[in-house]
C-alpha positions, 0 to 999 in steps of 0.5 A, spaced: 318 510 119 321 516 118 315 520 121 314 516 127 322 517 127 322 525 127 316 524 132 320 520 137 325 526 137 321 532 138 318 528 144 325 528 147 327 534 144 324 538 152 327 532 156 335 533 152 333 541 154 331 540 161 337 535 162 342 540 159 339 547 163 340 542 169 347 540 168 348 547 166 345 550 173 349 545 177 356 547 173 354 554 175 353 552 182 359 548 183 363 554 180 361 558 184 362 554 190 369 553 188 370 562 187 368 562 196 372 556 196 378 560 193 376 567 196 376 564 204 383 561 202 385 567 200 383 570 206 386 565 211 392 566 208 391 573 209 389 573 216 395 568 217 398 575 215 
């Protein structure tokens, strides 16, 4: 029991990693949409100036 327990969890040890590098890149990304996000209301408000 215990060995086909350690071995079902190496086997999904890569698809947590996966899943985990995904929603990191997919947190990057959405941070970096809201910075142009910020900096295009900057400068419209700038242009409004």
């Amino acid at each position: 029991m215990q060995s086909r327990y350690s071995s079902v969890k190496f086997s999904l040890l890569p698809l947590l990693l996966v899943v985990c590098a995904g929603q990191f890149e997919a947190a990057r990304n959405r941070g970096r949409h809201a910075l142009f996000e910020q900096w295009n209301e900057e400068d419209r408000h700038l242009a409004l100036l």
